[in-house]
C-alpha positions in Angstrom: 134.3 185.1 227.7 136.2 188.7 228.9 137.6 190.2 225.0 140.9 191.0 224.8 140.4 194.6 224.6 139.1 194.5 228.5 142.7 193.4 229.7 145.8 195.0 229.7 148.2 191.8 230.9 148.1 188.4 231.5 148.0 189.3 235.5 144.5 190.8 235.0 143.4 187.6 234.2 144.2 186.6 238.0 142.5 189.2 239.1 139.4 188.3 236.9 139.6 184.7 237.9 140.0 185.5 241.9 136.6 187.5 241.0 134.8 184.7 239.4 135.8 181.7 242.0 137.5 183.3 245.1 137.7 180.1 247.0 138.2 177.9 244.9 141.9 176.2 243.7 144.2 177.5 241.5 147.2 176.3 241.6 149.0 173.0 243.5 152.6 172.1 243.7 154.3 169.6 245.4 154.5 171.8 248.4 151.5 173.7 248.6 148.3 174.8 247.2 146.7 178.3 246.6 143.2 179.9 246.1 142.4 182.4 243.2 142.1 184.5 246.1 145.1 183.9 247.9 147.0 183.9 244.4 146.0 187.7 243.4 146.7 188.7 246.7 149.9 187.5 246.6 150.6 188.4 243.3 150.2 192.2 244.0 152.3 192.3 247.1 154.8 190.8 245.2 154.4 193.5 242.8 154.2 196.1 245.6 157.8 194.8 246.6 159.2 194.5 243.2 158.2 198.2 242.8 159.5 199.8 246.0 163.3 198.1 244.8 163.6 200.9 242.2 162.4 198.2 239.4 160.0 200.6 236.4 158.2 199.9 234.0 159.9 197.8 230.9 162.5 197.0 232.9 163.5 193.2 232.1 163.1 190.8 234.6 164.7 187.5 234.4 163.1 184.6 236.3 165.2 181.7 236.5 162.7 179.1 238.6 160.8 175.7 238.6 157.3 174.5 237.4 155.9 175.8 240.9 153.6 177.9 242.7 156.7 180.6 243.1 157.2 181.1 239.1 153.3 181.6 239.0 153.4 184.0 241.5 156.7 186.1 240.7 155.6 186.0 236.9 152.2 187.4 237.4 153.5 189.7 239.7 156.2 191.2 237.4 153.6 191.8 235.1 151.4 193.6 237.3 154.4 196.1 238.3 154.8 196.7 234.6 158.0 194.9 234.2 159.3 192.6 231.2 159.4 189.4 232.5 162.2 186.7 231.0 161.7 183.4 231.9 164.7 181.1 232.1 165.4 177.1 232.9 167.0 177.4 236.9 169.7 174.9 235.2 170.6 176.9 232.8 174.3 176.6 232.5 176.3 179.8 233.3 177.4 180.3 230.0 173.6 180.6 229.2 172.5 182.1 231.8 174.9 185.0 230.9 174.0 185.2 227.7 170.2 186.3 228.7 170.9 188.5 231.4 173.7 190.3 229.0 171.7 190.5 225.7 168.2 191.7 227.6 169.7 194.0 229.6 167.9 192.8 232.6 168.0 195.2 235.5 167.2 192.2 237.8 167.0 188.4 238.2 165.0 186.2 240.6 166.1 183.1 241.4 166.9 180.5 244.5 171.0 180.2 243.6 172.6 183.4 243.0 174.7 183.6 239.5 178.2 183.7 239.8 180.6 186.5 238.3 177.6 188.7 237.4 177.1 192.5 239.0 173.1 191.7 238.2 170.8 192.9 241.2 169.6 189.5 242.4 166.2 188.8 244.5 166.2 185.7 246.5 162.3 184.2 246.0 162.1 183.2 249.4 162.3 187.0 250.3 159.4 188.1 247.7 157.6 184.4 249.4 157.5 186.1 252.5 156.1 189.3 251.6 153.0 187.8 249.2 151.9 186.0 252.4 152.5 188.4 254.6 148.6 189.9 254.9 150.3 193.3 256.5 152.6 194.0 253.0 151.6 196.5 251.0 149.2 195.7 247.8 149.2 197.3 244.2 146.8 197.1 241.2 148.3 196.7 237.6 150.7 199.3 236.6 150.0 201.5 233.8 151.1 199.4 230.3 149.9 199.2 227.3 148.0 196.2 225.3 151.0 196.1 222.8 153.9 196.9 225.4 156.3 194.1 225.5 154.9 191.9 228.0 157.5 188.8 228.2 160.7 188.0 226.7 161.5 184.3 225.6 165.0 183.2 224.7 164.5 180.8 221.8 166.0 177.3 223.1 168.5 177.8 220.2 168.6 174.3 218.0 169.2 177.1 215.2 172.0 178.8 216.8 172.4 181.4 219.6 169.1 182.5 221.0 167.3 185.3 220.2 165.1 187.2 222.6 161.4 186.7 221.1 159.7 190.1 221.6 155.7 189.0 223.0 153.2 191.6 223.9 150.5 191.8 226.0 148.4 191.5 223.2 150.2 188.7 221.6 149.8 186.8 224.6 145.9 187.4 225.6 145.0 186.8 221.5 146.1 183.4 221.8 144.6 183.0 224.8 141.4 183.8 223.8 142.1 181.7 220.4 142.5 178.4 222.1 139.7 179.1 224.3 137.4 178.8 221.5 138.8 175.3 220.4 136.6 172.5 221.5 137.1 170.8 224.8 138.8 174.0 226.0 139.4 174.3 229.4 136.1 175.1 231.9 136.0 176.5 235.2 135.8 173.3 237.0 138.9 171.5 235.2 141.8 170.3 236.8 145.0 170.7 234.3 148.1 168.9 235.0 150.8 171.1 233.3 154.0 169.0 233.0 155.7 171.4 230.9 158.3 174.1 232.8 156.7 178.0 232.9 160.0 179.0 231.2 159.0 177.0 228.3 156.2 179.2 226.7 154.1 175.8 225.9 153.9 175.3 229.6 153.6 179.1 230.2 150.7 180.2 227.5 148.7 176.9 227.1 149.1 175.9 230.7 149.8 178.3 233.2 147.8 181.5 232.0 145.1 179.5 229.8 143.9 178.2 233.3 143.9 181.6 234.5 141.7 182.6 231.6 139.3 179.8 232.1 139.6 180.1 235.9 140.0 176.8 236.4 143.1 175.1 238.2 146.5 173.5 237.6 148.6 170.7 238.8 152.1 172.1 238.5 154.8 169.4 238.3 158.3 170.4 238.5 160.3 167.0 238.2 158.5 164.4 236.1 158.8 160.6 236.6 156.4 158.1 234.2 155.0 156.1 237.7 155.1 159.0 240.0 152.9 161.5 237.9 150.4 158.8 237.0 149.9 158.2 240.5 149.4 162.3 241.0 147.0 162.5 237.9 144.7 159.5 239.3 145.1 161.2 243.1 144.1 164.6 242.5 141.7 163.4 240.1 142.8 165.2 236.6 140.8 166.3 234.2 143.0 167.7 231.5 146.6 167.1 230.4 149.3 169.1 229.0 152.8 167.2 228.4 154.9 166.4 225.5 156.2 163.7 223.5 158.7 162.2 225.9 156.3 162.1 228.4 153.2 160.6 226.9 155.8 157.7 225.6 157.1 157.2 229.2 153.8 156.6 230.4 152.3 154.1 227.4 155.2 152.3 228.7 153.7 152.1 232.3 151.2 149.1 233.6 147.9 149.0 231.3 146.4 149.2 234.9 148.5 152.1 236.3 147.1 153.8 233.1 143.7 152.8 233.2 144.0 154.2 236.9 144.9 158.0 235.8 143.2 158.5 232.6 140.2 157.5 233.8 138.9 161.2 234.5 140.7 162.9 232.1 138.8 164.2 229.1 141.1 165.8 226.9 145.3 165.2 226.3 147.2 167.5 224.7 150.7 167.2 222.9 153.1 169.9 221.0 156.8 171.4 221.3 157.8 168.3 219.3 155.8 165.6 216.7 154.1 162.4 218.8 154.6 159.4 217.3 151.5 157.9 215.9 152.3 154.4 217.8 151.9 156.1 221.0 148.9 157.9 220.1 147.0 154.7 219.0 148.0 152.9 223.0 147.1 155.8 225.2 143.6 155.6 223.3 143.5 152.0 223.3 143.8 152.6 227.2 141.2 155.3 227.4 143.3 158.9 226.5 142.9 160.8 223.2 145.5 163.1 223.0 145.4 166.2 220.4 148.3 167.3 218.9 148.9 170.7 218.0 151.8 172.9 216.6 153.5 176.1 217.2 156.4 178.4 218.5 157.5 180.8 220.7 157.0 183.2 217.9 153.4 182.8 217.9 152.6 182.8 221.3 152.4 179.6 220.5 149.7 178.0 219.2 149.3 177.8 215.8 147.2 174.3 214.8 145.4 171.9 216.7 143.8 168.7 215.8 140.8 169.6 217.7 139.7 172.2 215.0 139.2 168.8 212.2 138.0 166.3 215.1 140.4 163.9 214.3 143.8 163.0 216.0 145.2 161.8 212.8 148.8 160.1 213.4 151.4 162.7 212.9 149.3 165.5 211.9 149.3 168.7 213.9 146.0 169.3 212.5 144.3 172.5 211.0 144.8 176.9 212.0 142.8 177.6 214.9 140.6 180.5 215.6 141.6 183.7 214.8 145.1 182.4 213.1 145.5 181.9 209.5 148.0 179.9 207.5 150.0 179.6 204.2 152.5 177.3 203.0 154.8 178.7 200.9 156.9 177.4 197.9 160.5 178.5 197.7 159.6 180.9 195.0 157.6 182.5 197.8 154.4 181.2 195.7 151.1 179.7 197.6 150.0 176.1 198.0 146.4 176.3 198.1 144.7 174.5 200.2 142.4 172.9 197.3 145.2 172.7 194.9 146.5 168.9 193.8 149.6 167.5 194.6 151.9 168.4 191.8 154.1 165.7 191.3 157.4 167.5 189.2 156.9 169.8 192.5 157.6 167.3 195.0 159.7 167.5 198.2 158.5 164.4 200.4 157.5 161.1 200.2 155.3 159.9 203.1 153.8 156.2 202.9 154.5 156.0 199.3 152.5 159.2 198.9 153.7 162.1 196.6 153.4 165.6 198.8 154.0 169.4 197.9 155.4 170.5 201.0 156.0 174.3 201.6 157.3 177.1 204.4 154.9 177.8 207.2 153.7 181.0 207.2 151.7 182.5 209.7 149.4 185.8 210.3 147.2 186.7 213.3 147.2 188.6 216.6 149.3 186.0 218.4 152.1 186.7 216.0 154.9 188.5 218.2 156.4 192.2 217.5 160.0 190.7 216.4 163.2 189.9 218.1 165.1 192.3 220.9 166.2 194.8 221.2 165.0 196.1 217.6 162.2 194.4 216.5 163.5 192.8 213.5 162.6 189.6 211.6 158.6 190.2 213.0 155.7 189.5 210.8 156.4 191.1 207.1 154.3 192.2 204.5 150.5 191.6 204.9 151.2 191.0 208.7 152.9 187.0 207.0 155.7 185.5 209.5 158.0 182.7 208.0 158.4 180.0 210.4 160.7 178.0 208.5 159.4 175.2 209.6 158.2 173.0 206.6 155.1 171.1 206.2 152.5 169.8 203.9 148.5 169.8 203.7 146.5 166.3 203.2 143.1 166.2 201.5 141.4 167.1 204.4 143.7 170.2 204.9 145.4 168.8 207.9 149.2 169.7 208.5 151.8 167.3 208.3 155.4 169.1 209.4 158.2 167.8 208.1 161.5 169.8 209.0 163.3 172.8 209.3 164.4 174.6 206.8 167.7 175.2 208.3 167.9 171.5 208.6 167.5 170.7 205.4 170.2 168.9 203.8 171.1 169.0 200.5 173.0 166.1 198.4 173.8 166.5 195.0 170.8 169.2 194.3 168.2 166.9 196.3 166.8 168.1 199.1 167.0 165.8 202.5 164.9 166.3 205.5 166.1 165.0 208.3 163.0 163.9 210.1 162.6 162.1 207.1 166.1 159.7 207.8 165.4 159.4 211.1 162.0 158.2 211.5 163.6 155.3 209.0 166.1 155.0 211.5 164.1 154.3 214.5 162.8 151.3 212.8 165.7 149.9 212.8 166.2 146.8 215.0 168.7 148.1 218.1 167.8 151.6 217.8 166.2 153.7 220.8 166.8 157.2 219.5 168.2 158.9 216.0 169.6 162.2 214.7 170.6 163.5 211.2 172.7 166.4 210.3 174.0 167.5 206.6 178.1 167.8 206.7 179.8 168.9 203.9 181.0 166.7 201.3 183.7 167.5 198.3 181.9 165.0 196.0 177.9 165.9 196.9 178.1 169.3 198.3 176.5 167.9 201.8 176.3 164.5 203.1 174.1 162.6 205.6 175.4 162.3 209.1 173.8 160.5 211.9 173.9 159.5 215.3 172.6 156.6 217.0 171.4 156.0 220.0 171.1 152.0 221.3 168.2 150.1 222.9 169.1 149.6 226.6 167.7 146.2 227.7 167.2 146.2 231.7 169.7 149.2 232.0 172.6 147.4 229.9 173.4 148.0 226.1 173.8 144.6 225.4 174.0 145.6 221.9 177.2 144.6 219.8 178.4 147.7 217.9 179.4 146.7 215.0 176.8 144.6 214.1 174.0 147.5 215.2 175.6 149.8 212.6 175.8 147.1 209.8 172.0 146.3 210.9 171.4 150.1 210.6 173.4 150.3 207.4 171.6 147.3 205.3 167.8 148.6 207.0 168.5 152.4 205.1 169.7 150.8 201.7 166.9 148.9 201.5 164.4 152.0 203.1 166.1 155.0 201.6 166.9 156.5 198.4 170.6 156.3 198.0 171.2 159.9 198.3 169.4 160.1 201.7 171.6 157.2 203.2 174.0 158.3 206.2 177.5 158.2 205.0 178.8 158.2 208.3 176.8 156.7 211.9 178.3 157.5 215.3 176.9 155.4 217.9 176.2 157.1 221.1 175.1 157.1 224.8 172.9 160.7 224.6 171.5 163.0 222.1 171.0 166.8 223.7 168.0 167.7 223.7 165.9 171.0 224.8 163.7 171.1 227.7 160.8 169.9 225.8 162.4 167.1 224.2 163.4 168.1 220.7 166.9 167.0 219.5 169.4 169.8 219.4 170.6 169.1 216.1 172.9 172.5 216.6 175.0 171.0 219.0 176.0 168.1 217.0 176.6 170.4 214.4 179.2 172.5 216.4 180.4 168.4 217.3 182.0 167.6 213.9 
């Protein structure tokens, strides 16, 4: 296993991995497919032509593509010519789409549509296409950079407000690397990953895209998932390992028992972040022959933080235990520790989980992976003793498994008790009628904030048959007799949608700005 110290970017690890297994697959799209060899090749042409367009080194990037062979290609490439790359979702509205290109001061966007009313140089990927596989282009090696230059800047998908450019070195990016390859059931040479998850998303880009590079082993890219269509890709091209999310692993324990059967059958491993999985689906893929490991993180830290596989267990709505190399605290508001032998105190409690009293606390998190702070100026990075607040909240079982239970920004608080949302609408979902549920606090002259939700109805054979009123007095009677009185809605909105992020998480922001 190559140490961190003998790379200077993510692109070496192509060239490391062409190396090691020359002929053998790297990475399949729907289109094509590509050798290690043919992808390192590639890559540094494509860095060869990025260079000769007047593009140096920390010049941002932006690369607005799909979950295929071009992002791999371009992305690797841009780090090999020394540039910061900025990955971005191709639908990105304009308003968006702006709002990257403006705040990184990219000198340069790639992309299939060009982006209207902006003076941007724009490179058409069919153009930089042609030159990787053109075997008479010129070729370059990795540009000179540094192990804690700024290698890639994420926007955060901005459920807490406008997004902020996360600042991720090279080093950032390799540590985790090397962290989750030390996990067991890590990726091997001779695995074949299905990566479900967009590159612009860094789950799909850290965990999938480059941890195959670091294992050289190879990836099934899919850029437009559908439940029956990607089953029938995962049994075809005989899977091994799976990277999705939530949404995804639900669509699919909703397919045929034998359609299942079918795709899992080779796959050894599952695994699940971005978002919490509920325990109901975890128990039916198993029962049909998947175990899927659930693990937590954020674009902060590269991202992976926890991961079931470090305790064994894939314990229903855990996200598990600190893997290698990363180490956690929870923190009380008073910024004191929760040790992770202490007993639950019960005047300290902030959750109640299956009648069980819990001590939750801020996440807080230390470690290589950890990035260097948000553009342009570093700020809000790790603080003293190298500690970064996620505020994301959880709490520790006996074991010393995590449980996450909000965001602190979320939190919602009613006459001097504190509400978390996740709490309200996992009660919700219970609820006879009800497909989907979000909570937001709003303010209120009598309680300081109040509970808001929206509701989202079953759809029965593509109609919602359901009868409006009645679902909300359903609703209504299911939290009095579930909830605390101070964590019942005061107000429920029945509607068609929630928005949601690219990897499924309610965008509890937006419905914010909607009241």
């Amino acid at each position: 296993m190559p140490e961190i110290e003998t790379l200077r970017t993510q692109a070496d690890l192509v060239s490391r991995a062409r190396r090691m297994h020359p002929s053998r697959l790297a990475y399949r799209d729907r289109n094509q497919s590509i050798t290690w060899a043919e992808c390192d090749a590639a890559v540094g042409r494509i860095a060869a032509r990025l260079s000769a367009m007047d593009l140096g080194a920390g010049d941002r990037i932006v690369i607005a593509l799909s979950n295929q062979i071009p992002f791999v290609l371009t992305y690797f490439a841009a780090l090999r010519a020394g540039l910061i790359a900025v990955p971005t979702s191709p639908e990105s509205a304009s308003r968006e789409l702006a709002h990257v290109l403006n705040d990184s001061g990219a000198a340069a966007m790639i992309g299939t549509d060009r982006p209207a009313d902006n003076e941007v140089t724009f490179i058409e990927v069919a153009d930089l296409l042609t030159a990787g596989f053109d075997q008479s282009a010129p070729s370059i090696g990795q540009a000179a950079v540094g192990i804690d230059d700024v290698s890639t800047l994420f926007y955060t998908n901005g459920t807490t407000g406008t997004p902020k450019g996360a600042m991720l070195t090279h080093r950032n990016l390799l540590a985790n690397r090397q962290q989750i390859a030390l996990l067991p059931q890590a990726l091997e040479a001779q695995d074949l990953l299905y990566i479900g998850v967009p590159g612009y998303h860094i789950y799909g880009l850290g965990p999938g895209i480059c941890q195959v590079a670091w294992a050289a082993s190879a990836a099934l890219l899919d850029d437009h998932f559908a439940p029956v269509d990607s089953l029938e890709m995962i049994a075809d091209q005989r899977v091994t390992a799976i990277l999705a999310v939530p949404q995804m692993y639900d669509a699919w324990s909703d397919c045929s028992a034998e359609r299942q059967q079918r795709a899992f059958e080779g796959v050894r491993i599952g695994m699940s972040g971005a978002a919490p999985l509920p325990g109901a689906t975890l128990e039916a893929l198993a029962s049909k022959g998947l175990a899927v490991w659930e693990g937590y993180g954020l674009t902060e830290t590269s991202p992976v933080v926890t991961s079931t596989l470090v305790g064994g267990l894939a314990k229903p709505g855990s996200v598990g235990r600190p893997i290698p190399g990363v180490d956690v605290q929870l923190r009380r508001i008073d910024n004191s520790i929760i040790e992770v032998d202490e007993p639950t105190a019960l005047d300290e409690v902030n959750f109640d989980v299956d009648g069980a009293a819990h001590d939750g606390g801020e996440i807080y998190v230390r470690g290589a992976s950890v990035f260097a702070g948000y553009w342009p100026d570093r700020r809000d990075g790790a603080g003293a003793g190298g500690w970064f607040g996620t505020s994301d909240v959880a709490y520790r079982d006996d074991d010393g498994d995590l449980f996450l239970i909000d965001r602190i920004g979320d939190l919602i608080i009613v006459s001097g008790f504190n509400v978390y949302p996740s709490e309200v609408e996992s009660v919700m979902r219970t609820a006879d009628g009800v497909a989907e549920a979000a909570v937001i606090g709003v303010p209120s002259e009598r309680t300081g904030e109040a509970v808001s939700a929206f509701v989202v109805p079953q759809v029965v054979d593509g109609v919602d048959g359901v009868d409006h009123a009645q679902l909300l007095e359903s609703i209504g009677a299911h939290c009095r007799h579930e909830l605390a009185r101070y964590k019942r809605p005061t107000t429920i909105e029945i509607v068609q949608q929630l928005p949601h992020t690219a990897t499924g998480k309610v965008r509890r922001t937006v419905l914010r700005e909607s009241r």
